[in-house]
C-alpha positions as CSV (number, residue, x, y, z in Angstrom):
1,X,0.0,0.0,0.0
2,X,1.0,3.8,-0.2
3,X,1.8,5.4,2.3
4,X,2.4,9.4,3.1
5,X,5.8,10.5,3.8
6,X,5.2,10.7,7.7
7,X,4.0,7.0,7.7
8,X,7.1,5.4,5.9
9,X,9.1,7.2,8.2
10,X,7.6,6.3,11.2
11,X,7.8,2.4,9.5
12,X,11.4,2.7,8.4
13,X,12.3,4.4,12.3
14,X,14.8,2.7,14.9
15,X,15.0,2.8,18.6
16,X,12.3,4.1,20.8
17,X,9.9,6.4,19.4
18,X,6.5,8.5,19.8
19,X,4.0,8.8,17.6
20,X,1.5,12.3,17.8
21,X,-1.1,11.0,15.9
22,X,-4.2,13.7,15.3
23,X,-7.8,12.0,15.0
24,X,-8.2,10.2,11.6
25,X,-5.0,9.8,10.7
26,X,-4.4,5.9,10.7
27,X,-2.8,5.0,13.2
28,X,-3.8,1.7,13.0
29,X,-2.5,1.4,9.5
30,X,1.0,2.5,10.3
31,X,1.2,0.4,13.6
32,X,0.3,-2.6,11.1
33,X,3.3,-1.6,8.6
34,X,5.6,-0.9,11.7
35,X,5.0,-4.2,12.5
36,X,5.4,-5.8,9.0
37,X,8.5,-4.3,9.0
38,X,10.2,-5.5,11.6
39,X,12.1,-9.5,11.4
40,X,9.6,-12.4,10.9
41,X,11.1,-14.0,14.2
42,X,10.5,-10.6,16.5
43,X,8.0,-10.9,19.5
44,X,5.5,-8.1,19.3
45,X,3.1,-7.0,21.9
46,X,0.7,-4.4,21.1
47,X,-1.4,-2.7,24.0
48,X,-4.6,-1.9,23.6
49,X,-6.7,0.8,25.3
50,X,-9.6,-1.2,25.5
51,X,-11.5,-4.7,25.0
52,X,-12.9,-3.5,21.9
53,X,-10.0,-2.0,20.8
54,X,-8.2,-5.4,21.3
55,X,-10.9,-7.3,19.8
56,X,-10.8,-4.8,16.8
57,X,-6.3,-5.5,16.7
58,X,-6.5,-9.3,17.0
59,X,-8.7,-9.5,13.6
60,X,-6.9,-6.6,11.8
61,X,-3.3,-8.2,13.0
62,X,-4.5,-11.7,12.0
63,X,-5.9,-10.2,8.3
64,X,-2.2,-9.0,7.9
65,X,-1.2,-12.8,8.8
66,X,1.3,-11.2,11.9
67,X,1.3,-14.2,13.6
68,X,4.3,-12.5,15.6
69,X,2.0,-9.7,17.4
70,X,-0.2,-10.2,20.6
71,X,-2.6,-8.5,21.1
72,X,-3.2,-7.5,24.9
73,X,-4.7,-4.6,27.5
74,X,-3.1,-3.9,30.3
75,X,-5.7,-5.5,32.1
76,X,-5.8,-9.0,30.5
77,X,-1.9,-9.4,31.1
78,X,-2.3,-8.3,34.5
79,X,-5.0,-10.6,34.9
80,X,-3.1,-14.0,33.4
81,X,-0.2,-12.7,35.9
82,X,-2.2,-12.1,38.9
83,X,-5.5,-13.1,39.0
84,X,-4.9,-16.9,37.6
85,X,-1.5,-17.5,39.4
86,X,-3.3,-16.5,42.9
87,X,-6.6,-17.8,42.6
88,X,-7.9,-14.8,43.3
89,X,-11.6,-13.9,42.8
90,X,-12.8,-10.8,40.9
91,X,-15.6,-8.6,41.6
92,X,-15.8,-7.2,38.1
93,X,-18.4,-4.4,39.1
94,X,-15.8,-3.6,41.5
95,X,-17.8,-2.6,45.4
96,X,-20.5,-0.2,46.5
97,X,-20.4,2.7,48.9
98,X,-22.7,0.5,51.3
99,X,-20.9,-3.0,50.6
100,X,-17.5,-1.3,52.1
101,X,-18.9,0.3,54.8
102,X,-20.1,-3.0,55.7
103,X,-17.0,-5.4,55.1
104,X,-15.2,-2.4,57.2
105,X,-17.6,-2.0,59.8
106,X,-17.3,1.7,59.3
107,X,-18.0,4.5,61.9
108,X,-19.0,8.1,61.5
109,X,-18.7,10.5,64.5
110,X,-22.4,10.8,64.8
111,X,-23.0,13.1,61.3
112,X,-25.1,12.6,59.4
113,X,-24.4,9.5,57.0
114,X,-20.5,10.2,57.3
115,X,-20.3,6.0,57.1
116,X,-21.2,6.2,53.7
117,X,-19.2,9.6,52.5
118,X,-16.0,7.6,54.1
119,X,-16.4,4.7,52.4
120,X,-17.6,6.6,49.2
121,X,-13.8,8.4,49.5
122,X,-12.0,5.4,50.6
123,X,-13.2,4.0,47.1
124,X,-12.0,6.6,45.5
125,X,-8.3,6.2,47.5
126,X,-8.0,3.3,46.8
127,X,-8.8,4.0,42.6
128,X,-6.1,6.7,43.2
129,X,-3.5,4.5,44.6
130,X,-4.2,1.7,41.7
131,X,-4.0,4.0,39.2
132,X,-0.4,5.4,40.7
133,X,3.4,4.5,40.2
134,X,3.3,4.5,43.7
135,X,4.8,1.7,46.4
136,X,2.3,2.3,49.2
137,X,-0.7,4.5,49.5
138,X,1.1,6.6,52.3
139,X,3.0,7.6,49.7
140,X,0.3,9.6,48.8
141,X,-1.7,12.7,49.4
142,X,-5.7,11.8,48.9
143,X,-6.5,15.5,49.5
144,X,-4.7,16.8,46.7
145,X,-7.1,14.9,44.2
146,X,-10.2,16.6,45.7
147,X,-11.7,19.9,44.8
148,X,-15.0,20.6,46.4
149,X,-14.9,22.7,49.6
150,X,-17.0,20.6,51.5
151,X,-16.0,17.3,50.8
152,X,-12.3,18.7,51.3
153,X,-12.9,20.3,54.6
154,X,-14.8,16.6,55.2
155,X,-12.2,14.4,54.2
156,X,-9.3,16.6,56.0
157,X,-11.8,15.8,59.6
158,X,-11.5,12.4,58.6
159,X,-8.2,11.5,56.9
160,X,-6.4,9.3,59.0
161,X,-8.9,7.0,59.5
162,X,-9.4,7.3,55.5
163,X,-5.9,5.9,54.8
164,X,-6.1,3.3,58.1
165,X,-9.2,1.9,56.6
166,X,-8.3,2.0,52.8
167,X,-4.8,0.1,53.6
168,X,-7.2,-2.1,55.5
169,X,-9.6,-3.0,52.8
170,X,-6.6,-3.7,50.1
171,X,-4.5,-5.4,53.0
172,X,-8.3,-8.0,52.6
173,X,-8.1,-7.9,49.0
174,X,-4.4,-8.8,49.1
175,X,-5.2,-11.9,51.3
176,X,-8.0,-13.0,49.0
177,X,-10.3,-12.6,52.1
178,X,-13.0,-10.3,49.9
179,X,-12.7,-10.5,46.0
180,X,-10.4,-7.8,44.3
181,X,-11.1,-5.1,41.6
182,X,-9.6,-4.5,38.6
183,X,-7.8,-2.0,39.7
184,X,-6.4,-4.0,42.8
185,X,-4.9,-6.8,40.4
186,X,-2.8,-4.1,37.8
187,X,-1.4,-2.1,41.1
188,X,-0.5,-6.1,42.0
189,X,1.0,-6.6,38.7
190,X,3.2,-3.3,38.3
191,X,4.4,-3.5,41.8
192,X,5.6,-7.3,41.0
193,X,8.5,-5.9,38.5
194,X,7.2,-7.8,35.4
195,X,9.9,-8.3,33.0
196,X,7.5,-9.1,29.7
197,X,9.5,-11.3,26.9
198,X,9.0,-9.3,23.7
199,X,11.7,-7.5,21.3
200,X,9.0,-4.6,20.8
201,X,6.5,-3.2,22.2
202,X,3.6,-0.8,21.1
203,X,1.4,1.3,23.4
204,X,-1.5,2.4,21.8
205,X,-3.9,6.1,23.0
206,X,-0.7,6.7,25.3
207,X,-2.2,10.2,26.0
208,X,-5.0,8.6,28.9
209,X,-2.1,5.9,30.2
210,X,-2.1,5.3,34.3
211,X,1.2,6.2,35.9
212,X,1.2,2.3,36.9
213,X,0.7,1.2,33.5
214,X,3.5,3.4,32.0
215,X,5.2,2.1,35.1
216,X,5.4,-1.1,33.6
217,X,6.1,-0.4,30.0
218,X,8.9,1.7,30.8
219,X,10.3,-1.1,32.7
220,X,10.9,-3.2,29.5
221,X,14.0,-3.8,27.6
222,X,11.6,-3.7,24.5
223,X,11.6,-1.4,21.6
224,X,8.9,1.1,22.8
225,X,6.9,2.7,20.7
226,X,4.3,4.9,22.4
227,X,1.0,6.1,19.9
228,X,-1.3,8.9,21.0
229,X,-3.1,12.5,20.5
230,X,-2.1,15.1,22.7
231,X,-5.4,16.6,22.3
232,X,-7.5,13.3,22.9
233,X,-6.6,13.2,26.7
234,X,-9.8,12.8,28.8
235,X,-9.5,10.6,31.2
236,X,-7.6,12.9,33.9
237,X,-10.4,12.4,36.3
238,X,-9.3,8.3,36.3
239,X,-5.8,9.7,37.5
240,X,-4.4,9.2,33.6
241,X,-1.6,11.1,32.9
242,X,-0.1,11.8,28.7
243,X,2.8,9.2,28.5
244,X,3.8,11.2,25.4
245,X,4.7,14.4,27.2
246,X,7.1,12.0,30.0
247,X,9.1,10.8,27.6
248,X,12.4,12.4,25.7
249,X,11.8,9.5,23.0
250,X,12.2,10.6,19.1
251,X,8.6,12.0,18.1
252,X,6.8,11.2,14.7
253,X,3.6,13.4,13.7
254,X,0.5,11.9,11.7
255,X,-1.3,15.2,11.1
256,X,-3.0,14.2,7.7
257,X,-6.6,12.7,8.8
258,X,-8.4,10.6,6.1
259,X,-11.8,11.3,8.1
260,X,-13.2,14.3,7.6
261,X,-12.5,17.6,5.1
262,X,-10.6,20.2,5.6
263,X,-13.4,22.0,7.3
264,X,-13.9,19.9,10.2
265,X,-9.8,19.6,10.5
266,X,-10.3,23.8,10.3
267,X,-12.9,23.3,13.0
268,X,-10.6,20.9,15.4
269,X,-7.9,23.6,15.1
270,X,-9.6,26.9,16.3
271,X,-11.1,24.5,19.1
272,X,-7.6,23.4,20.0
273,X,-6.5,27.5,19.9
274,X,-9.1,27.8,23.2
275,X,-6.0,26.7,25.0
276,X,-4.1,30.3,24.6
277,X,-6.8,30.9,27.3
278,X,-5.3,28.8,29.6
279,X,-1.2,28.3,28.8
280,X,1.4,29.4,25.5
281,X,-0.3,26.8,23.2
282,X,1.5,25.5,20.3
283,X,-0.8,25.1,17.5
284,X,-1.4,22.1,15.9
285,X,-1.2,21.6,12.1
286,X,-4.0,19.0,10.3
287,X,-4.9,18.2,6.9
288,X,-8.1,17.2,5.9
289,X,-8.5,14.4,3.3
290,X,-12.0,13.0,3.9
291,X,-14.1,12.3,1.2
292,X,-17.2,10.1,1.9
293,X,-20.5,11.8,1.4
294,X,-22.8,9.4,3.2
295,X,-25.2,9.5,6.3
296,X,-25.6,5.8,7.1
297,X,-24.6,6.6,11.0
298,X,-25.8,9.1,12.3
299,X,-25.2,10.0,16.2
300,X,-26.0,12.6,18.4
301,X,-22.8,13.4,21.2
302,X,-22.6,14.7,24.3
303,X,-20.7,15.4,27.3
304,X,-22.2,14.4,30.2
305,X,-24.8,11.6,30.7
306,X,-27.6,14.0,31.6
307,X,-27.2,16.4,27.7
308,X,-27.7,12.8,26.2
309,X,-30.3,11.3,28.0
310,X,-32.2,14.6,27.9
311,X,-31.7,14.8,23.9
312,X,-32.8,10.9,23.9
313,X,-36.1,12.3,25.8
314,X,-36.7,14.9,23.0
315,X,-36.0,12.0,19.9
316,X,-38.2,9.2,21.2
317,X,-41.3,11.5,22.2
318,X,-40.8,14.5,19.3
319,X,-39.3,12.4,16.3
320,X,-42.3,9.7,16.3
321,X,-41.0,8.0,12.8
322,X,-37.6,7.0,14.6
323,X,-37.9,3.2,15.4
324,X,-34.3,1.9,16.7
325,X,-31.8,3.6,18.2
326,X,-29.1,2.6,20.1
327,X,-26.4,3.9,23.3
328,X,-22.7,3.1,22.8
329,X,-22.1,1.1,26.1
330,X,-24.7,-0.8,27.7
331,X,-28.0,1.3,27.2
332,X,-28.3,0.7,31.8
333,X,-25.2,2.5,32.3
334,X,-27.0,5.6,31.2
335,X,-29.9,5.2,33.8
336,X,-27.8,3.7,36.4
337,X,-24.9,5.3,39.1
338,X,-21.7,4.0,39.4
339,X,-22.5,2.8,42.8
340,X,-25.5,1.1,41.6
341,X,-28.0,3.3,42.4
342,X,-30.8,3.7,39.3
343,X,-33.3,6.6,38.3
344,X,-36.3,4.8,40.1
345,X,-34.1,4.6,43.0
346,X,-34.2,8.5,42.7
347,X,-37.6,9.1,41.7
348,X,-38.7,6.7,44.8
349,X,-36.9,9.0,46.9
350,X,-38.0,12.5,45.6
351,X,-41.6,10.8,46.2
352,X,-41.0,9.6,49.8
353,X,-41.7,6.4,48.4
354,X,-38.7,4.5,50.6
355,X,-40.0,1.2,50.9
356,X,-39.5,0.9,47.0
357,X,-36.5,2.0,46.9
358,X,-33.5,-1.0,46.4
359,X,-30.6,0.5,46.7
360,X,-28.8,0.6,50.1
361,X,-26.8,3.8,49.7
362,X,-30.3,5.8,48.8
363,X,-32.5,3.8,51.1
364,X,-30.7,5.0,53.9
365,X,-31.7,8.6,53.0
366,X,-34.1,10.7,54.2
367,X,-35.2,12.9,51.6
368,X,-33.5,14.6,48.3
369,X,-31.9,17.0,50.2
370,X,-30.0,14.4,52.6
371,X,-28.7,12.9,49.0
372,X,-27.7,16.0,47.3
373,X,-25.7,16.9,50.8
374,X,-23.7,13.2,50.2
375,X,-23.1,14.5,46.8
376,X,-21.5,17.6,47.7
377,X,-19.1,16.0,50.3
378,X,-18.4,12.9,47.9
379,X,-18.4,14.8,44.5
380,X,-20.6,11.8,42.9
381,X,-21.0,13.5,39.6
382,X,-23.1,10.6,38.2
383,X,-25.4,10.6,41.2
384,X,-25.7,14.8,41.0
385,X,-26.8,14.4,37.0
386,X,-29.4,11.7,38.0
387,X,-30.8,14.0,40.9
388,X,-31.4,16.3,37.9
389,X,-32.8,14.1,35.9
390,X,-35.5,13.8,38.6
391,X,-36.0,16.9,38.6
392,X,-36.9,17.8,35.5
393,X,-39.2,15.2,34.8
394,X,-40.3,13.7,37.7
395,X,-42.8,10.2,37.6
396,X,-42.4,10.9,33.9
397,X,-39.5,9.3,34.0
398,X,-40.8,5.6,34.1
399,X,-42.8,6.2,31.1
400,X,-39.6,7.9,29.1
401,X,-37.4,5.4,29.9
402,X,-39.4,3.1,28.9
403,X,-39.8,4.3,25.7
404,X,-36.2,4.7,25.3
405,X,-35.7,0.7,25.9
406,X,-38.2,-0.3,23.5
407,X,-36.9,1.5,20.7
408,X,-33.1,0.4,21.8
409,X,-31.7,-2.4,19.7
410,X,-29.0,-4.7,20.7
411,X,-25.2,-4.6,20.1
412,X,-25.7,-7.3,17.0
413,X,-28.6,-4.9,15.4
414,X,-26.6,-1.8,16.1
415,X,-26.7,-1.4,12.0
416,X,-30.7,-1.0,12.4
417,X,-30.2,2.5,14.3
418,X,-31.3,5.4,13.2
419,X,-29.5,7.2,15.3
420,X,-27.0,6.4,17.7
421,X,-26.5,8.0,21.3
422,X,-23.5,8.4,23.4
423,X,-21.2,10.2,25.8
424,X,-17.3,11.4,24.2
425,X,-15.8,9.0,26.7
426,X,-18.1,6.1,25.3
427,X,-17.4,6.9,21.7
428,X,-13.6,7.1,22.1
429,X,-12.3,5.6,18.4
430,X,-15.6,5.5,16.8
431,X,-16.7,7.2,13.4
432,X,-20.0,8.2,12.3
433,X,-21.1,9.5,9.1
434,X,-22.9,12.8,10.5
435,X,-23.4,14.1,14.2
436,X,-25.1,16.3,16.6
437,X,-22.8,18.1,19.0
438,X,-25.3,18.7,22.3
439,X,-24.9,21.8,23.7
440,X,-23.4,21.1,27.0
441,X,-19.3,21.2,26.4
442,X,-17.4,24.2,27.6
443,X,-18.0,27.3,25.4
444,X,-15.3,29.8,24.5
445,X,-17.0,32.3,26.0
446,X,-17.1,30.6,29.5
447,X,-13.2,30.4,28.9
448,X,-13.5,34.2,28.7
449,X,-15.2,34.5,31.7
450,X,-13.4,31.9,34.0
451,X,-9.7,34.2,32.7
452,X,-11.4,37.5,33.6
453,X,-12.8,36.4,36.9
454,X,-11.1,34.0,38.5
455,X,-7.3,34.1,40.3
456,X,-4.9,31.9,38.3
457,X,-3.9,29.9,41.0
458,X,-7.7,28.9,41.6
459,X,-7.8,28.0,38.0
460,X,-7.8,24.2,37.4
461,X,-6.0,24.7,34.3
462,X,-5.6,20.7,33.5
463,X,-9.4,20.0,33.9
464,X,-10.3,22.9,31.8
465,X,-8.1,22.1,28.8
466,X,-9.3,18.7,29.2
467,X,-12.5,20.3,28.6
468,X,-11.5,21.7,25.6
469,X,-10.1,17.9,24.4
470,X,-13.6,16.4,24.9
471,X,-15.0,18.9,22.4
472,X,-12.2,18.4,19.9
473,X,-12.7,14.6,20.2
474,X,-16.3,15.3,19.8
475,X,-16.2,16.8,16.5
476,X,-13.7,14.6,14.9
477,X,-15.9,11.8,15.4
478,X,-17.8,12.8,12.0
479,X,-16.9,11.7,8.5
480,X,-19.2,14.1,6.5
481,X,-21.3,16.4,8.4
482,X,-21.5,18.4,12.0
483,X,-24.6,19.7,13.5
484,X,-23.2,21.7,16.2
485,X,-24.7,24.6,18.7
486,X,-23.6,28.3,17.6
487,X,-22.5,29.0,21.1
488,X,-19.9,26.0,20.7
489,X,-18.2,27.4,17.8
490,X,-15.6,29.0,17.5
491,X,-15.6,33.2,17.2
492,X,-16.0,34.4,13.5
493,X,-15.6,30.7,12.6
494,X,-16.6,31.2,8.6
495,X,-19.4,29.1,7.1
496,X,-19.7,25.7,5.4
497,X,-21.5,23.2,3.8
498,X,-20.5,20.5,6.7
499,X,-20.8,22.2,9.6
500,X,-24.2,23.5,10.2
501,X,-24.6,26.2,12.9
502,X,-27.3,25.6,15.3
503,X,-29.2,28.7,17.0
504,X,-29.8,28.4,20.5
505,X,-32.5,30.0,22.4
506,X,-31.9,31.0,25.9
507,X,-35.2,29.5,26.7
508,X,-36.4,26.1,26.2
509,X,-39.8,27.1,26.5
510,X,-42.2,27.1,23.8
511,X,-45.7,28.1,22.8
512,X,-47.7,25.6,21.1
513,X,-51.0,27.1,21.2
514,X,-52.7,30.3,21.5
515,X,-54.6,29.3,24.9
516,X,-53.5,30.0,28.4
517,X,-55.1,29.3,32.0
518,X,-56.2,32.2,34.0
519,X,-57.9,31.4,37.6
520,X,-58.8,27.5,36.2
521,X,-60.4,29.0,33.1
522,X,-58.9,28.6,29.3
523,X,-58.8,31.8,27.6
524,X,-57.9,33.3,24.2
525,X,-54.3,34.8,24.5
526,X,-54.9,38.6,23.4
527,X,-52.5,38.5,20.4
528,X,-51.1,34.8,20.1
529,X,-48.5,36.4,16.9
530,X,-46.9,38.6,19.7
531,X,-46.6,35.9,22.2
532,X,-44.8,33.8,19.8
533,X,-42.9,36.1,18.5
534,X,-41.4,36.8,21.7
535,X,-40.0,33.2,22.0
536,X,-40.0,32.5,17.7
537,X,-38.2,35.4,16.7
538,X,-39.0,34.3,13.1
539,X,-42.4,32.7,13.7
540,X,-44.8,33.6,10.8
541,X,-42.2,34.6,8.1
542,X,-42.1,33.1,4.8
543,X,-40.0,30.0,3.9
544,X,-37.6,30.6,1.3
545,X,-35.9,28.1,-1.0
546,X,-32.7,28.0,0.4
547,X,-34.4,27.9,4.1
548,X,-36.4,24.5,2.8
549,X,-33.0,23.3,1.8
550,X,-31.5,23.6,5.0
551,X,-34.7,22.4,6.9
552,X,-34.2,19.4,4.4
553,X,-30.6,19.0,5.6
554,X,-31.7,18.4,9.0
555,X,-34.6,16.0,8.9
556,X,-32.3,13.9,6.5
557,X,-29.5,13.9,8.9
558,X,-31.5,13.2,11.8
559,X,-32.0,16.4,13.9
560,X,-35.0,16.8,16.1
561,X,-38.0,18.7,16.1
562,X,-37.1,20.5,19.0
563,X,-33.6,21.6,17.8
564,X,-34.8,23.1,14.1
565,X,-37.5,24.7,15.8
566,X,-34.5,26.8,17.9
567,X,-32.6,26.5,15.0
568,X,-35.5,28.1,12.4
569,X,-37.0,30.7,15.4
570,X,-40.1,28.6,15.0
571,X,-42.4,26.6,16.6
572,X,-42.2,23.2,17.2
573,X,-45.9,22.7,15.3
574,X,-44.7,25.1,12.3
575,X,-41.4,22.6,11.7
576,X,-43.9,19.8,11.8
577,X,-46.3,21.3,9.1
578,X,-43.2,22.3,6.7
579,X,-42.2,18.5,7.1
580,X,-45.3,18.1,6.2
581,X,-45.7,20.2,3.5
582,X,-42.0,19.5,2.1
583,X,-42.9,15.8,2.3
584,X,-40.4,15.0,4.2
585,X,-41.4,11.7,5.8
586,X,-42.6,10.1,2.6
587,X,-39.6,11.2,1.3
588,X,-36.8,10.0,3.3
589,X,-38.2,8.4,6.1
């Protein structure tokens, strides 16, 4: 095959070298060649990020009949190392807030649920010290790691028994007493000194590694060869760290993507640029060589659980011709904690409904307000969105939820979707063919805002360009098209004909009638075009051509009824009749 001028030398290279590989730009291709390169007889061990990832090597490896490559995570050696030569016992969904404050008979000092918020940040500790380079957990400082005020100023009252109790639960784990996690058996295997037998090895998305993965790999008499994007770090908050900035090897660029256009390449750029807000940012250079016009996939992305599961709500009751859709990651991890803890669990509890609820962790609250004061002093993000959730829709929820599942297809029928849903984190390496950017990422402006406003040294300048890389990531997910909020673009970014700008109202309200309620009684409003107007700035005008075009666009790739309407300054019912009109449905489906 032919390859570009940066891939044959990156094939043809010797000695330990880093690869700064931007989104797109095959990656996987040159790692193959790299490895056809190299003697017939050479041991080659390729780490993947993930399972999928690893599934996705084996049968790419095996097509390119290179016997000589293994295919491994850090996880699955650790586990052949440790797990099978101890006879240790996994607990793969690792333990509950409740579970350890029960296996360590925990103790508060008569506040309120303080059991729990201990063993929530002895979790936590413990996750910390896994993830670390680090001999002992005393080695370490848990406070440094925690940000909130209150749940700082709780877990500085309680530290020392913190550390006593968390060198207490791994000393268990250690023992094979309680099953371990997989964190406990990787900390197991990088403190054992593995020497690994293999004349080269290649680390793969080396920009989210774990100080006791790089730990080992640095460790190796191998030929290393680290792969990564600067720009795609985003898992900080599991204590990653950029393997490609600790290491003085010889670096490589792959700055030619064979995704998307130039446009969306243009688009990553002036993203990236955000960071002169935070640091002297060296500007990165890509090329744009993507070609495909389809929209077979289609997928709306978000940030956080709550934007997508909110934008799922809007599809399945607004966008009534949708029949499948499907959630990257299992559809329950959406609608469930990562202690356990699901919506109903929630709802049970903002309706004083107790009895019902199952969890142990929520049961033993009193109200709402007792669980959002454990989420301020744990900083349970997941737990914080789903309180939201609640919120906004109350016992609606069952009814939604329901409606999601019935339309979700499995992982086999993925092909069926419509349109696909998911989080950045969950759609790490994926592609689509056109997607919707939700509008809950960081915004330019608040960058503005947080430089103005805030003293640097209270600025938490690696979380915020993070931030910035979940954004980027987003956006080069597409191979075509980007449906993307105008307050998420960049300023003066110029138009084009794959990035369509989304309006944004400041109100999600809308009028979709001319009636209100006075005093229990419907009445006429007194001038229903005013009303609307106030929310519909364009309510009532005349479509034009090139505005049926664009409406066109939309419905084709999948946007909802909800979004044109804020896009069009319409109503929700006026989209609906121009679909209508346009023939839309019959059209395209």
């Amino acid at each position: 095959m032919d390859l570009t001028k940066q891939q044959y030398d990156i094939v043809n290279s010797t000695g330990n070298i880093k690869i700064n590989a931007v989104a797109g730009s095959g990656k996987t291709t040159t790692i193959i060649e790299y490895a056809k390169a190299r003697p017939k007889n050479s041991k080659i061990l390729y780490l993947a990020f993930n399972k999928s990832v690893k599934l996705e090597a084996t049968k790419k490896f095996k097509e390119k009949s290179l016997s000589n490559v293994k295919v491994e995570t850090a996880h699955s050696l650790a586990y052949k190392n440790i797990v099978f030569q101890n006879n240790y016992k996994v607990r793969h969904q690792g333990y509950k807030t409740h579970e350890i404050a029960d296996l360590l008979k925990l103790k508060g000092n008569g506040e309120k649920l303080a059991e729990f918020i201990i063993a929530n940040h002895i979790n936590k500790f413990i996750t910390y010290f896994c993830n670390s380079d680090k001999q002992k957990i005393q080695d370490l400082d848990y406070r440094e790691v925690v940000s909130d005020k209150k749940a700082k100023t709780f877990v500085t009252t309680f530290y020392n028994y913190i550390e006593q109790q968390s060198r207490l639960l791994l000393s268990k784990m250690d023992k094979g007493e309680i099953e371990i996690t997989h964190d406990f058996y990787l900390k197991k295997f990088q403190l054992s000194n593995p020497q690994l037998d293999y004349d080269y090895i290649l680390f793969d998305e080396g920009q989210d590694a774990s100080p006791a993965m790089l730990d080992i790999f640095f460790k190796q008499k191998a030929t290393k060869v680290i792969v990564g994007d600067s720009h795609q770090q985003i898992y900080g908050w599991r204590h990653a760290v950029n393997s490609l900035e600790k290491t003085d090897f010889k670096t490589f660029q792959l700055s030619t993507s064979f995704r998307f256009s130039q446009d969306i390449a243009n688009l990553g750029m002036e993203i990236l640029k955000w960071k002169n807000y935070l640091f002297e940012y060296e500007p990165v250079d890509i090329t744009g060589k993507g070609t495909t016009k389809e929209h077979k996939t289609k997928a709306v992305l978000a940030r956080t659980n709550l934007g997508l599961l909110l934008k799922a709500i809007e599809y399945v009751t607004e966008k009534k011709k949708i029949k499948h859709i499907y959630f990257e990651g299992n559809i329950n991890s959406y609608t469930y904690a990562d202690e356990g803890a699901s919506l109903y669990d929630i709802l049970n509890l903002y309706n004083g409904e107790n009895r019902l609820i199952k969890d142990k962790l929520i049961k033993a609250m009193k109200d709402l307000d007792e669980l959002k004061e454990y989420i301020e002093k744990t900083e349970d993000v997941q737990l914080s969105l789903m309180v939201e959730i609640v919120k906004e829709y109350g016992n609606e929820i069952s009814n939604i939820i329901k409606k999601i599942k019935d339309k979700h297809v499995d992982n086999d029928e993925k092909e069926k979707a419509e349109m696909i849903f998911s989080t950045v984190h969950r759609c790490k390496g994926m592609e689509y063919d056109a997607i919707q950017i939700v509008n809950d990422f960081i915004t330019e402006e608040k960058l503005e805002k947080i430089k103005k406003e805030i003293k640097k040294e209270d600025i938490n300048l690696s979380k915020l360009n993070e931030e910035i890389n979940l954004l980027y990531v987003a956006i080069t997910r597409t191979r075509n098209s980007i449906h993307i909020p105008e307050t998420l673009l960049p300023k003066d970014f110029p138009s084009s004909s794959f990035i369509h700008k989304m309006r944004v109202e400041t109100t999600d309200e809308n009028i979709e009638n001319e009636n209100i309620t006075i005093n229990g009684i419907v009445e006429k409003i007194a001038n229903p075009y005013e009303q609307i107007r106030e929310k519909h700035k364009d309510a009532y005008k005349p479509w034009t051509t090139e505005l049926d075009d664009e409406l066109t666009v939309m419905y084709c790739e999948g946007v909802n009824v909800r979004d044109m309407s804020k896009h069009f300054g319409r109503t929700k019912g006026a989209i609906r009749s121009r679909i209508k009109k346009l023939e839309l449905e019959e059209l395209y489906g």
